[in-house]
N, C-alpha and C positions, 0 to 999 in steps of 0.2 A: 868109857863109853861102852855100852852094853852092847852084846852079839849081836842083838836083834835089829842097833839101830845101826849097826857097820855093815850089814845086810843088807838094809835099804837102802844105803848108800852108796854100794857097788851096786845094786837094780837100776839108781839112779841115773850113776853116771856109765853105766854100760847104756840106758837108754838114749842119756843123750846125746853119746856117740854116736849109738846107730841111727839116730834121728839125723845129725850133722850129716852123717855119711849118704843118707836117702837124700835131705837137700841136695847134696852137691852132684849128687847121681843126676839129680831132678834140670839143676841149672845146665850141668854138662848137656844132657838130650835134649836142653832146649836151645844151648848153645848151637848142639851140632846141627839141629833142625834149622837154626836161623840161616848158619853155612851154608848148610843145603840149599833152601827156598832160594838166599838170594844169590848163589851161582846158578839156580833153576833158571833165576828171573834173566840175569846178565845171560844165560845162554840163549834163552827166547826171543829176549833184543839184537842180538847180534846176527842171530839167525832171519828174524825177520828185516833188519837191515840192509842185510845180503842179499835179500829178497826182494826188496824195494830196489834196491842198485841195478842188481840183474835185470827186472821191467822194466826202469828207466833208461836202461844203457839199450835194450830190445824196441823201446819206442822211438827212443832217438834215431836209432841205425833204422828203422823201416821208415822213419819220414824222409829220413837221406837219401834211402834209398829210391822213395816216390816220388821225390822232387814238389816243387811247389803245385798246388791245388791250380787246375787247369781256370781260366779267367772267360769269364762267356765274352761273348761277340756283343756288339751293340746291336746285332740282328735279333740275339737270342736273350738282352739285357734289354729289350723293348719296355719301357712301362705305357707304354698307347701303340694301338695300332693304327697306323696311318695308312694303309694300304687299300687298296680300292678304287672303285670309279667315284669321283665324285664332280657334282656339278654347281659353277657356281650361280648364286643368286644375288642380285644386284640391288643391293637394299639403300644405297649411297652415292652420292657422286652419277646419278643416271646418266647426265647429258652429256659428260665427260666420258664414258664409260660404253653405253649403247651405239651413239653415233660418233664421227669423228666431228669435235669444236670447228669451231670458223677460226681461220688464225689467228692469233693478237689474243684468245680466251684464255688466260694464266692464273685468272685473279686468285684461285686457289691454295696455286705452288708461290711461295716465299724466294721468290726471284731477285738477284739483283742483276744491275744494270746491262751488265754483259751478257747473261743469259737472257734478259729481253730483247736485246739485240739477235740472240740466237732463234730464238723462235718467232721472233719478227720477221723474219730472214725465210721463214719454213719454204720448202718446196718438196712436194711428194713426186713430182717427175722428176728431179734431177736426182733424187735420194731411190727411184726407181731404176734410170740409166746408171746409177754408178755401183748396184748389185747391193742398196742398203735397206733395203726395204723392209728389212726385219727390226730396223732401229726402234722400234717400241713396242719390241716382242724380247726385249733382255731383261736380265732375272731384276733387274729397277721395276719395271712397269710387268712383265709378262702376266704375274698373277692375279691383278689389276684387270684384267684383258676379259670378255664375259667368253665363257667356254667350260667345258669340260676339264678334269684331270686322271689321271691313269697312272696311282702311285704303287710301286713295286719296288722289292729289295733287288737289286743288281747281283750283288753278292753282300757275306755277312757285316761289313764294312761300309757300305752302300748301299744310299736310298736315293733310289729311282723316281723322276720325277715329268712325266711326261703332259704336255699342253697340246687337247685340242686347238687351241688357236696357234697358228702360224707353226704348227708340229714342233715343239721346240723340245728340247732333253735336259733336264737338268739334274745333277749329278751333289748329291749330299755327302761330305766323307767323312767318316768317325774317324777314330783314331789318331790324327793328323793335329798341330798345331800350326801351322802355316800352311801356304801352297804352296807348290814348287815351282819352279821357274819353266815359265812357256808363253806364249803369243794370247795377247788378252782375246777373249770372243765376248760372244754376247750373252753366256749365259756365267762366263766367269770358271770362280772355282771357290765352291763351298765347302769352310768346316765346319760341320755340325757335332752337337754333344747333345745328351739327355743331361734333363735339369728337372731332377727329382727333390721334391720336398719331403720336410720328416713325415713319415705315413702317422695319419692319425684316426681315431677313435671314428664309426659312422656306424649308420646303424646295421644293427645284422653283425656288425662284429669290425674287423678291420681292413681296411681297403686303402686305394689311391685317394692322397690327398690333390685336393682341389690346386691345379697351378702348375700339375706334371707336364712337359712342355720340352719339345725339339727346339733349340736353338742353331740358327745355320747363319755364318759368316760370309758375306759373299765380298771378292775382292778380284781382283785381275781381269777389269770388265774393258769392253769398246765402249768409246761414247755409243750413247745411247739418246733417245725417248724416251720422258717420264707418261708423256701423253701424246697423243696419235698425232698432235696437229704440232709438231716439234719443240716442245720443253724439254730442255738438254738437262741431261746430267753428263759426265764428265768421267772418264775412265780412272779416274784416283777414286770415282766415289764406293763408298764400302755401305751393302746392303746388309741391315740387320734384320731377321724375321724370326718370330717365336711362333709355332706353330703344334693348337691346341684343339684336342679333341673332346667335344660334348653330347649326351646324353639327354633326349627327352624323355618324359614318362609314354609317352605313345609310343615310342620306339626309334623313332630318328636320330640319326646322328649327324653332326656339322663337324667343320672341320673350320677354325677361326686361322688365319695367317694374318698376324700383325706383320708390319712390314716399316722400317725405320731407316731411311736415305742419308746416309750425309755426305755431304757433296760442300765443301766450301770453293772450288770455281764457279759452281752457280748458287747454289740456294744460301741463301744469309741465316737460316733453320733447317733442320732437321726435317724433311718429309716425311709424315707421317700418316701412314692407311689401314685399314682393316676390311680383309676381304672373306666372306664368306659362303662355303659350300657345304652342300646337303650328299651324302651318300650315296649311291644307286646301289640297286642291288645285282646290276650285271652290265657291261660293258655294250648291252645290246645299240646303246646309241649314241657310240663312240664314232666320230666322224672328223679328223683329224684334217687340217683346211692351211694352206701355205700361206707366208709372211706375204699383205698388201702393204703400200706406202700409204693410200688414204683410205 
């Protein structure tokens, strides 16, 4: 082999050497950069981990520390407002209603036998002398009764329910699942709840859905008067009323009280009424008048 090609030979493999040698240089820096990045990476997750622990362990301890979100009152959980003077209007039932029936006029109420018996029997003097004369001024009949009303919260708990006719008080309670034990009167003892529907689409955007509504329980009554000229109800009986507030385009507002008696000593059906009153706009002709017998 000639000098010249043993010359190339070592240029050769000197070059490939240092070519091998720049590879491996090349793979190492990139080795070492991969190291690097991903203990970069593993340190930025672990950091931001600690991070995330730390806020979460901070939010947790400040809700502990604030205890549960305060719950509103049924004063301040109002979806209608029922308060104000309002008076009712007698669109129904007139002659039951205006004047006092001649006795024996029932054919309305779904009476059986023993309750015809009772108000066959009516006497408004003796039910005068014996200090009852408010028998059809109880939370059965009172709202029935043609007069005025004057509704006010008592406190956040209670709503206030006061009757021009025969000055009577009736007392609505939130919160309560039964009444507690006392002497039945005549206006009882009512639990009431709000009975909100899913609020839905109207126009102008979103508002009260139609059917928002007080419901009040009433239970722990005296016999009573369903009507002036003695149609008994029976101190077992349990008053159910839903009570709805409505809106005219002129501006008026009513105030509907359905009202639902069941009574199985006397009525063979469920009594069932609807009384309604129009708003006032001030108490100026509020004129509160004592229980007569007839």
């Amino acid at each position: 082999m000639s000098t010249s090609r043993l010359s190339r030979t070592g240029v050769a493999m000197r070059s490939l050497k240092t070519g091998s040698a720049a590879l491996d240089s090349a793979r190492a820096r990139e080795a070492e950069h991969y190291v690097r990045r991903t203990l970069l990476e593993h340190t930025l997750w672990v950091a931001a981990f600690a991070i995330g622990v730390f806020v979460l362990s901070s939010l947790l301890h400040a809700q502990r520390g604030a205890g549960p979100a305060a719950q509103r009152s049924p004063r301040e959980a109002a979806p209608i407002d029922l308060t104000g003077y309002w008076e009712s209007f007698v669109t129904e039932d007139w002659r039951w209603r205006m004047m006092t029936p001649p006795k024996g006029s029932y054919h309305s109420v779904t009476l059986n036998a023993e309750a015809r018996k009772v108000a066959d029997a009516w006497d408004p003097a003796a039910d005068e002398a014996a200090g009852n004369q408010c028998k059809s001024y109880g939370a059965a009949a009172v709202m029935r009764v043609p007069g005025r009303l004057h509704i006010t919260w008592e406190d956040d708990d209670t709503l206030k329910i006061e009757t021009e006719a025969g000055s009577q008080t009736r007392l609505l309670n939130f919160g309560v699942t039964a009444p507690p034990d006392g002497e039945p009167t005549w206006q009882g003892y009512a639990v009431a709840t709000w009975q909100v529907p899913q609020i839905l689409p109207v126009a102008g955007g979103r508002g009260r859905a139609p059917g928002t509504t007080l419901k009040a329980v009433t239970t722990r009554l005296r016999d009573g008067y369903l009507c002036k000229n003695g149609v008994p109800y029976s101190g077992n009986a349990v008053v159910t009323e839903y009570y709805n507030v409505l809106g005219e385009p002129k501006g008026d507002t009513w105030l509907v009280v359905t009202s639902i008696v069941d009574d199985p000593k006397f009525l063979t059906q469920p009594f069932l009424t609807s009384s309604h009153f129009k708003k006032l706009s001030d108490g100026s002709a509020w004129k509160p008048l004592g229980c007569t017998a007839e």
